[in-house]
Jmol script that loads the backbone (N, CA, C; Angstrom):
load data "model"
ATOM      1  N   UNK A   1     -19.842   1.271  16.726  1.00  0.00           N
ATOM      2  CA  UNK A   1     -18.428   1.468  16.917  1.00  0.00           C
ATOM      3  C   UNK A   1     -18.231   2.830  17.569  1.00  0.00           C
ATOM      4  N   UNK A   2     -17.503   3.015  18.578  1.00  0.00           N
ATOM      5  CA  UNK A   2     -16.989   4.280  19.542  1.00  0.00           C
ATOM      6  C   UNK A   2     -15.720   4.710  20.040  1.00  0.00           C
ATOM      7  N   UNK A   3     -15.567   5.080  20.177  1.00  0.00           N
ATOM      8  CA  UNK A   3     -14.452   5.298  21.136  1.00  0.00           C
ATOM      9  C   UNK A   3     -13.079   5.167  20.179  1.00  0.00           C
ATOM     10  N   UNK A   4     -12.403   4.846  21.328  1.00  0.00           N
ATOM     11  CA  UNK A   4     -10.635   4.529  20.330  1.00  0.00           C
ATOM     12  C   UNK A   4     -10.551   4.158  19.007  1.00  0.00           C
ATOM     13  N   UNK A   5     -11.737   3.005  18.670  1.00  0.00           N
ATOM     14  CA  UNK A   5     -11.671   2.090  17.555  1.00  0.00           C
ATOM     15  C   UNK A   5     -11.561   3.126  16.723  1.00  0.00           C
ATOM     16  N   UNK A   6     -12.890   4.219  16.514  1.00  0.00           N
ATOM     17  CA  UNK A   6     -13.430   4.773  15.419  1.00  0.00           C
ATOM     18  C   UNK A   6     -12.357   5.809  15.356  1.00  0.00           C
ATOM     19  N   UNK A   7     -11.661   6.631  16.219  1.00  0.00           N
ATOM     20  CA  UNK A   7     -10.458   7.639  15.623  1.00  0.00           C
ATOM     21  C   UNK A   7      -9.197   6.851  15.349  1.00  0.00           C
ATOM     22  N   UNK A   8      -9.169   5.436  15.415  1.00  0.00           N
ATOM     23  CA  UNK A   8      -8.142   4.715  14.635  1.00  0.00           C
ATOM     24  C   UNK A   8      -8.330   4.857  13.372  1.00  0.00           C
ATOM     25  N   UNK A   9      -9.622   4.345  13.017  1.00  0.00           N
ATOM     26  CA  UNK A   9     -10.222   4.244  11.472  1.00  0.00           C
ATOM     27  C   UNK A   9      -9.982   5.298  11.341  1.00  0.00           C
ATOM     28  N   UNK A  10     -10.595   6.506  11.427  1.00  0.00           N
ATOM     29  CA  UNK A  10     -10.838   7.278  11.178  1.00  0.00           C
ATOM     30  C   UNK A  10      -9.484   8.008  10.873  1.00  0.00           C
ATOM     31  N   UNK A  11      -8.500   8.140  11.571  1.00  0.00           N
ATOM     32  CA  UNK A  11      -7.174   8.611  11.093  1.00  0.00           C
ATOM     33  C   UNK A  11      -6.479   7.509   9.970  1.00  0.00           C
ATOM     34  N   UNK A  12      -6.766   6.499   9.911  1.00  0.00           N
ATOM     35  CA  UNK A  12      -6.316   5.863   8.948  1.00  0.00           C
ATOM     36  C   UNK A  12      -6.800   6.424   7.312  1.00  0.00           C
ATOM     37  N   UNK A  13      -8.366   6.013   7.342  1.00  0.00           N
ATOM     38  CA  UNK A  13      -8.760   6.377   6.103  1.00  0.00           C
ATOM     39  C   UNK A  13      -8.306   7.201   5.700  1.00  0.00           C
ATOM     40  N   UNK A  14      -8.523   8.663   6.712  1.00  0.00           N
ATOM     41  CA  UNK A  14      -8.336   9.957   6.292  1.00  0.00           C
ATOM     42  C   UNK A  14      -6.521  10.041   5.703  1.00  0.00           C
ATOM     43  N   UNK A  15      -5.896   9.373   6.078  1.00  0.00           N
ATOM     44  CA  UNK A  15      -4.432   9.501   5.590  1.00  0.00           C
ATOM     45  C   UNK A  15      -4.613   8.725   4.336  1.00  0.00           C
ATOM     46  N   UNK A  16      -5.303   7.506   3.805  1.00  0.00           N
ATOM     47  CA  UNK A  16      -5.123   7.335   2.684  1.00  0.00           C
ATOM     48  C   UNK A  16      -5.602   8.170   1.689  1.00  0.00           C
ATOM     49  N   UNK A  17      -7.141   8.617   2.163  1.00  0.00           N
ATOM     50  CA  UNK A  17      -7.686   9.546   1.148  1.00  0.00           C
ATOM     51  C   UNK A  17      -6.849  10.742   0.671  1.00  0.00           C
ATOM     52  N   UNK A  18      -6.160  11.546   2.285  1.00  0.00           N
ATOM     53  CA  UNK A  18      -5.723  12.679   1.540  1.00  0.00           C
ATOM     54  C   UNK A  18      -6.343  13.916   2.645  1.00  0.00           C
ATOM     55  N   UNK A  19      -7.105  13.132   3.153  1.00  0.00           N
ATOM     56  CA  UNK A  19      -8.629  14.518   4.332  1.00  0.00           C
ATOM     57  C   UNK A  19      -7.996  14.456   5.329  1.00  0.00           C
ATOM     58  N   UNK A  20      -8.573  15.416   5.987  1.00  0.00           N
ATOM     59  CA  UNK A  20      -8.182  15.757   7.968  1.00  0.00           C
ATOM     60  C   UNK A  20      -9.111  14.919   8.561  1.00  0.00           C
ATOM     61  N   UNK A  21      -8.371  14.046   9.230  1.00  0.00           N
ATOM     62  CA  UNK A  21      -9.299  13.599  10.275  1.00  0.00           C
ATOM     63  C   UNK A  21     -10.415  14.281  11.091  1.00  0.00           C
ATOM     64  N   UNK A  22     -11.406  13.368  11.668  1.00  0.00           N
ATOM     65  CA  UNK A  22     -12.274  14.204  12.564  1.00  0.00           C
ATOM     66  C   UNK A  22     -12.383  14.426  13.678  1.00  0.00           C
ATOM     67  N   UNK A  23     -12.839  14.846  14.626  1.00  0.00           N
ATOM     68  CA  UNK A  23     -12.509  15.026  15.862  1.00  0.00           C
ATOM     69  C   UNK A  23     -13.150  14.571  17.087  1.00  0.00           C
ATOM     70  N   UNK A  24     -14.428  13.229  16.259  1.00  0.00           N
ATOM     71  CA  UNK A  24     -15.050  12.672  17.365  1.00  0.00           C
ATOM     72  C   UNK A  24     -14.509  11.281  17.492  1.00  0.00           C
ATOM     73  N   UNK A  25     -15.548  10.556  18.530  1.00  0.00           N
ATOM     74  CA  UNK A  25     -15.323   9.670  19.009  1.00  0.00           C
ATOM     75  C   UNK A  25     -16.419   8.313  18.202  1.00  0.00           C
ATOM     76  N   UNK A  26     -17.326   8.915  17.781  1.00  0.00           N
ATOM     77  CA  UNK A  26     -18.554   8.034  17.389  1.00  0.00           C
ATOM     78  C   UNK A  26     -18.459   7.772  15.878  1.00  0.00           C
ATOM     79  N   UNK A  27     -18.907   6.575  15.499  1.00  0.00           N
ATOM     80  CA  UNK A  27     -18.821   6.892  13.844  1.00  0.00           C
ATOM     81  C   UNK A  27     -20.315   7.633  13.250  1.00  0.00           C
ATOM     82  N   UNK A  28     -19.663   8.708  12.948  1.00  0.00           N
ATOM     83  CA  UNK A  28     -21.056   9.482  12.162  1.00  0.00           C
ATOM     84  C   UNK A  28     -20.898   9.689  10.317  1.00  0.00           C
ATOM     85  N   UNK A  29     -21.384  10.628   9.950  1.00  0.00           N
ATOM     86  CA  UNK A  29     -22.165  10.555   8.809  1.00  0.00           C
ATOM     87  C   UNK A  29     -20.724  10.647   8.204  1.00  0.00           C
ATOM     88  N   UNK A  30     -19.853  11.706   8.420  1.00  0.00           N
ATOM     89  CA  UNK A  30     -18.766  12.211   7.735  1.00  0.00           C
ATOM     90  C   UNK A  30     -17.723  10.830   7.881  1.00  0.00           C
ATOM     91  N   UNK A  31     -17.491   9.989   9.088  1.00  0.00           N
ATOM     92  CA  UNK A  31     -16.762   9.006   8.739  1.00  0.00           C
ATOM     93  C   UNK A  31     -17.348   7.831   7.772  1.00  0.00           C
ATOM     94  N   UNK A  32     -18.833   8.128   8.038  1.00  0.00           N
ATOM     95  CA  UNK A  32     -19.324   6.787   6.734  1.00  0.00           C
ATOM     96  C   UNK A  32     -18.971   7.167   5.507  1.00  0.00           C
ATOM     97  N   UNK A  33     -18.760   8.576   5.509  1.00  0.00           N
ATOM     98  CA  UNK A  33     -18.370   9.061   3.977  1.00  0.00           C
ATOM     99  C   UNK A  33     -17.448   8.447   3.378  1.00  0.00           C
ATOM    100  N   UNK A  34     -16.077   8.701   4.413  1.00  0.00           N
ATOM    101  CA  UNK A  34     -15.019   8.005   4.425  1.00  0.00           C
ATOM    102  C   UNK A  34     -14.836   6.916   3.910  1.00  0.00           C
ATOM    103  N   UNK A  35     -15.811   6.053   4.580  1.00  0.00           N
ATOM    104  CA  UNK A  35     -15.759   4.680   4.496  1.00  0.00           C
ATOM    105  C   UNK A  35     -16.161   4.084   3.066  1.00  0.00           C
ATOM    106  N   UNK A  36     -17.583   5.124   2.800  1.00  0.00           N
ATOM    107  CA  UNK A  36     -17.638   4.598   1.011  1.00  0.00           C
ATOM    108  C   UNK A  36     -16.810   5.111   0.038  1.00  0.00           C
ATOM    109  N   UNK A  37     -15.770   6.023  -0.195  1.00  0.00           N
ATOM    110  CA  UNK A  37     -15.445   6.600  -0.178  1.00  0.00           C
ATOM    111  C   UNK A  37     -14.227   5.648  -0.836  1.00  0.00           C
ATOM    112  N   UNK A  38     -13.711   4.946   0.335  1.00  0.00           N
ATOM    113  CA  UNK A  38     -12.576   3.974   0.951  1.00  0.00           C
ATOM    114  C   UNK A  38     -13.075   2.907  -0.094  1.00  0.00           C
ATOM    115  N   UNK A  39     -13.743   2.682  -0.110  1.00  0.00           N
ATOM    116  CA  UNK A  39     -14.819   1.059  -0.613  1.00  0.00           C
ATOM    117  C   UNK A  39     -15.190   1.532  -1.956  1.00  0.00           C
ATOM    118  N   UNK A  40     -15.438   2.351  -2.734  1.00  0.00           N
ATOM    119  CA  UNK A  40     -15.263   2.542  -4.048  1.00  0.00           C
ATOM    120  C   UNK A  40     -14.290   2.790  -4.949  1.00  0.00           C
ATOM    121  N   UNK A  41     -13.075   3.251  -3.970  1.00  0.00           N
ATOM    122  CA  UNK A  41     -11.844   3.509  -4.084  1.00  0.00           C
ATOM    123  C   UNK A  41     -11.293   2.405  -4.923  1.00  0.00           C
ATOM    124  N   UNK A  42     -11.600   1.093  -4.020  1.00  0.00           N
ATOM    125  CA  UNK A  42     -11.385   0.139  -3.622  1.00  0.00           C
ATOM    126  C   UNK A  42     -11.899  -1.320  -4.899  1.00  0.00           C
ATOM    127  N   UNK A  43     -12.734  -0.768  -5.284  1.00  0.00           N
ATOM    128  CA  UNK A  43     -13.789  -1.700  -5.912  1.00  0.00           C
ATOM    129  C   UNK A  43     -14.399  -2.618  -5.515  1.00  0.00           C
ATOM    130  N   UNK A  44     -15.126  -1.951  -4.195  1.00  0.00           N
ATOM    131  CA  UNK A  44     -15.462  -2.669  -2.943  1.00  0.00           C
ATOM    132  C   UNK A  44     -17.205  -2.645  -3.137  1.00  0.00           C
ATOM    133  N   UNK A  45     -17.897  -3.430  -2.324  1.00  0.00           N
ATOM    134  CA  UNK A  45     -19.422  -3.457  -2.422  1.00  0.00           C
ATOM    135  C   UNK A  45     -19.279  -2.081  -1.639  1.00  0.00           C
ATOM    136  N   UNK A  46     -20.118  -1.467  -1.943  1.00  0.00           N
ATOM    137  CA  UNK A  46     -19.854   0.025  -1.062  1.00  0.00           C
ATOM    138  C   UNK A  46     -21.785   0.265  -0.328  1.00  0.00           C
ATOM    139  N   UNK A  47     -21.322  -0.068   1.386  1.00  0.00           N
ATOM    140  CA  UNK A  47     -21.990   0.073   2.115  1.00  0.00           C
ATOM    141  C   UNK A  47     -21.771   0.684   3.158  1.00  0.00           C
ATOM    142  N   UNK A  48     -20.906   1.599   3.509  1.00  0.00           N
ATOM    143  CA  UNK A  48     -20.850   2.402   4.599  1.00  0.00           C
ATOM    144  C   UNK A  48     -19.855   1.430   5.869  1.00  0.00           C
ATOM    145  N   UNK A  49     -19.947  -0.051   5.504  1.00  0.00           N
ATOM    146  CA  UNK A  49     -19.805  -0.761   6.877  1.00  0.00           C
ATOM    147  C   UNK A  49     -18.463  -0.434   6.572  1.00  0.00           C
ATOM    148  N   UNK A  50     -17.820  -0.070   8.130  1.00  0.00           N
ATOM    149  CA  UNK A  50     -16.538  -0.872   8.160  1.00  0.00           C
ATOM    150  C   UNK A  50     -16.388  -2.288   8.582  1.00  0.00           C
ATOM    151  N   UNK A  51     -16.560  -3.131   8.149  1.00  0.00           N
ATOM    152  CA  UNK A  51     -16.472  -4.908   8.396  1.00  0.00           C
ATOM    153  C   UNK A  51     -15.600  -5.094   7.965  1.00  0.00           C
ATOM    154  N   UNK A  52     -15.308  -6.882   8.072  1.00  0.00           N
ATOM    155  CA  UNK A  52     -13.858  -7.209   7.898  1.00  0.00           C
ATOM    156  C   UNK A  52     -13.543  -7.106   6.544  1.00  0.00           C
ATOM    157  N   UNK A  53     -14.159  -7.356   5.545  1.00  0.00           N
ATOM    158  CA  UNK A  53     -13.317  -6.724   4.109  1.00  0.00           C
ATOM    159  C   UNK A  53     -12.554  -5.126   4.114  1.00  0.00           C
ATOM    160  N   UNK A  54     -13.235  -4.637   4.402  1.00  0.00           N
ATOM    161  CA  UNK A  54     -12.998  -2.990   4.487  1.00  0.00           C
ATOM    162  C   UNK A  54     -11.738  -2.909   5.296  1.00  0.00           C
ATOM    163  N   UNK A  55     -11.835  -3.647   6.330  1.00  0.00           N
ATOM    164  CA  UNK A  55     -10.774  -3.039   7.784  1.00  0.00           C
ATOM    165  C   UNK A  55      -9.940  -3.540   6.768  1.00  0.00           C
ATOM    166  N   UNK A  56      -9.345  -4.917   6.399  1.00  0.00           N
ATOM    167  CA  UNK A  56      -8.506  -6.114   5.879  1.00  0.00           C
ATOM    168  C   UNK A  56      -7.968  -5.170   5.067  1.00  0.00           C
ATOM    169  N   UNK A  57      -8.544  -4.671   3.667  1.00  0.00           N
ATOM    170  CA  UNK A  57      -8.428  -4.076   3.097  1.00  0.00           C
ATOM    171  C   UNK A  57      -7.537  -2.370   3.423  1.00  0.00           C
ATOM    172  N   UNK A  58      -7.694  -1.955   4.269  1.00  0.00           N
ATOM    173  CA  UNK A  58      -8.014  -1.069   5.019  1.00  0.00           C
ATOM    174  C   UNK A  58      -6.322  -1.127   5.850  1.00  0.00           C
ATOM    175  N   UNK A  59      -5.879  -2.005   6.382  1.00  0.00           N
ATOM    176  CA  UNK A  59      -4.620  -2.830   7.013  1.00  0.00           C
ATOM    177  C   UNK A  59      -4.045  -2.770   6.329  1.00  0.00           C
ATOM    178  N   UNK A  60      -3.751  -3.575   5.176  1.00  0.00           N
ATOM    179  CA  UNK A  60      -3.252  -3.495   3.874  1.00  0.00           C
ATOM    180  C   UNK A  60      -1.993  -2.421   3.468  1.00  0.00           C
ATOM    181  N   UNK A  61      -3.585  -1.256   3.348  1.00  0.00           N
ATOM    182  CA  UNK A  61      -3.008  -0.341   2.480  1.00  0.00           C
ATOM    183  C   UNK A  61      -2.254   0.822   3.282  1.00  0.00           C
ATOM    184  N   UNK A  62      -2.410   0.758   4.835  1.00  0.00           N
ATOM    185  CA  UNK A  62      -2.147   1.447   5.368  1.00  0.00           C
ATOM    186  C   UNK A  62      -0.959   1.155   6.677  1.00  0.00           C
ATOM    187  N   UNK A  63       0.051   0.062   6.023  1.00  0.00           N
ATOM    188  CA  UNK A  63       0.733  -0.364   7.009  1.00  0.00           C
ATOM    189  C   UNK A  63       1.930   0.420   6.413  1.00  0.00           C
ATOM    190  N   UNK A  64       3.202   1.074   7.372  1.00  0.00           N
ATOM    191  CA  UNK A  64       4.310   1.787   7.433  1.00  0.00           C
ATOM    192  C   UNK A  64       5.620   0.956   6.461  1.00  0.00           C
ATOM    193  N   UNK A  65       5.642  -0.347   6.646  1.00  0.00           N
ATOM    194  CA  UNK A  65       6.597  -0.936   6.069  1.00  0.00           C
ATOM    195  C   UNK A  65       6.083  -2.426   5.203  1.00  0.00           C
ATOM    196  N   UNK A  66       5.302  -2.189   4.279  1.00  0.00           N
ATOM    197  CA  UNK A  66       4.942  -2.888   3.812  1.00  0.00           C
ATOM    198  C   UNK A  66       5.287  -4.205   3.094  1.00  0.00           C
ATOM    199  N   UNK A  67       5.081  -5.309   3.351  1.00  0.00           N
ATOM    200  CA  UNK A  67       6.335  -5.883   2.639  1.00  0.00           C
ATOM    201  C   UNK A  67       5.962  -5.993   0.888  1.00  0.00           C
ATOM    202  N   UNK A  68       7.071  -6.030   0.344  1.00  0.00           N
ATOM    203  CA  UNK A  68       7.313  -5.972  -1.045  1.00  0.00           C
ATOM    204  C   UNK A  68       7.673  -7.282  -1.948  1.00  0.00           C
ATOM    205  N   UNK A  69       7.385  -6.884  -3.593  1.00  0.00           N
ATOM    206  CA  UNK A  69       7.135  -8.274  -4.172  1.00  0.00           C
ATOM    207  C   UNK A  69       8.655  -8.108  -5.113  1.00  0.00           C
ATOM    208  N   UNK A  70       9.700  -7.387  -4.569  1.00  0.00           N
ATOM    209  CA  UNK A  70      11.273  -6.998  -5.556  1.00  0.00           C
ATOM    210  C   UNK A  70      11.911  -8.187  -5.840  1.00  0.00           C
ATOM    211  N   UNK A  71      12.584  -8.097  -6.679  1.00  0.00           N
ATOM    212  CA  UNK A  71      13.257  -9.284  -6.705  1.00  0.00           C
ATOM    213  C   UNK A  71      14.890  -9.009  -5.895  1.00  0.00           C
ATOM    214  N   UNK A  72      14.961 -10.148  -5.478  1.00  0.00           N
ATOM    215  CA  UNK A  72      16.165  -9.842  -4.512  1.00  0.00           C
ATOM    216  C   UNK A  72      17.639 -10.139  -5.912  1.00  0.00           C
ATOM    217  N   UNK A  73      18.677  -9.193  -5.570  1.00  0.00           N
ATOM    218  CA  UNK A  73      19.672  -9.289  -6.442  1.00  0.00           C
ATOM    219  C   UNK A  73      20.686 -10.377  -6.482  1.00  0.00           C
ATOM    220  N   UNK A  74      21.073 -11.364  -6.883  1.00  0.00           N
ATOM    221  CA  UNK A  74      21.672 -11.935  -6.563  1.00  0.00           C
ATOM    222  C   UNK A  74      23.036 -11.648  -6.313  1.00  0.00           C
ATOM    223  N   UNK A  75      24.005 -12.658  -5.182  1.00  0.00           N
ATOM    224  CA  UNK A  75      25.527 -12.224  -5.391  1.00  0.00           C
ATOM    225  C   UNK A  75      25.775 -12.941  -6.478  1.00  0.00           C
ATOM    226  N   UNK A  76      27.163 -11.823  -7.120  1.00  0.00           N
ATOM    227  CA  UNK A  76      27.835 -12.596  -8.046  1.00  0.00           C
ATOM    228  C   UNK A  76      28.652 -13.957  -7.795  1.00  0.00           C
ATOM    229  N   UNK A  77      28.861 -15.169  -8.552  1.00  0.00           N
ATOM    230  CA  UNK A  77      29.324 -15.811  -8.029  1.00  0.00           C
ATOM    231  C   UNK A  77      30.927 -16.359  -8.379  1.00  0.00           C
ATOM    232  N   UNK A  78      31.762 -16.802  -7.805  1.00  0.00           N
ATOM    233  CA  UNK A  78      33.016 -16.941  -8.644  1.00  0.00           C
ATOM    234  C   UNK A  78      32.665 -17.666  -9.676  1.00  0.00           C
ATOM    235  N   UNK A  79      33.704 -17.833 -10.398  1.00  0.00           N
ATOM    236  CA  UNK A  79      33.496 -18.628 -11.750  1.00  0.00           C
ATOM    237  C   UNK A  79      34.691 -19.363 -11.640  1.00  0.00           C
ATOM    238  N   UNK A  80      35.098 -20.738 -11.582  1.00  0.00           N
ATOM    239  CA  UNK A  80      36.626 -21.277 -12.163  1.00  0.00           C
ATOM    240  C   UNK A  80      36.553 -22.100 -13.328  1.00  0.00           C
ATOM    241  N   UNK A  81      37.894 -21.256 -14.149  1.00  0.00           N
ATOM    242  CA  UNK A  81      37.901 -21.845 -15.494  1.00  0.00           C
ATOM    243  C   UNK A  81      39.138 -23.012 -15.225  1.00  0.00           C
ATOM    244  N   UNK A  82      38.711 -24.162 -15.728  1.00  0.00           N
ATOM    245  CA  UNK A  82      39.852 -25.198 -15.806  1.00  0.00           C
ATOM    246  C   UNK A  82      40.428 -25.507 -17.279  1.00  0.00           C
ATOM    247  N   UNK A  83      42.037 -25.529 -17.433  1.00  0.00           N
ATOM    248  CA  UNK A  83      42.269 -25.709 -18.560  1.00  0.00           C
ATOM    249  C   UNK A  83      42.496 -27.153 -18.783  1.00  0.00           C
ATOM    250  N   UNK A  84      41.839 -27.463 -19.558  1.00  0.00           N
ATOM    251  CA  UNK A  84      42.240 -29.246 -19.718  1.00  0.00           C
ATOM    252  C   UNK A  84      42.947 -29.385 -20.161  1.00  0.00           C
ATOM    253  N   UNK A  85      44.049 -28.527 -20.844  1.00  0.00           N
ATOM    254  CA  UNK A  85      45.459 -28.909 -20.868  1.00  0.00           C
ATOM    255  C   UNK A  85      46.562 -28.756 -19.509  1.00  0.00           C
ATOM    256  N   UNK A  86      46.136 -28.331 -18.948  1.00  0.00           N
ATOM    257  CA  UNK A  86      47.101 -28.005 -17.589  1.00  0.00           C
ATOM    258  C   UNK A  86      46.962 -28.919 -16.332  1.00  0.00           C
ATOM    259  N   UNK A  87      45.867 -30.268 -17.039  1.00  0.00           N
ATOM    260  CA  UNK A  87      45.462 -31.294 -15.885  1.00  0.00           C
ATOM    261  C   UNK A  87      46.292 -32.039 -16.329  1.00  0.00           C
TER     262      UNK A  87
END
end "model"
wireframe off; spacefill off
backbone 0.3
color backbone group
């Protein structure tokens, strides 16, 4: 992995963990750190890979508007009382 991909990851993780990103392009030792790091966090098999559990995982936790499990409020609704004497 090189290039664009790896300072995507790489700014991602680092915002969940809490760390400064790094400043290359290649994945090296300090982003594998990351990555187990990420994956134990996680309660993940922890192997250094970023593969698709990790990324998935990884997506997840790191999206801006996440959607949510709230319960929506209901409107109130009218109520009509009928008097059965007034029918």
């Amino acid at each position: 992995m090189r290039g664009e991909a790896v300072s995507v990851l790489d700014t991602k993780l680092s915002a969940l963990l809490g760390e400064e990103p790094g400043q290359g392009l290649v994945f090296d030792r300090q982003l594998k750190n990351k990555v187990e790091l990420f994956q134990r966090w996680q309660n993940m098999d922890i192997d250094g890979i970023a593969g698709r559990q990790t990324l998935s995982q990884l997506e997840k936790l790191s999206q801006e508007n996440p959607p949510t499990l709230t319960p929506q409020r209901s409107q109130p609704q009218e109520v009509i009382v009928v008097n059965e004497d007034d029918a």
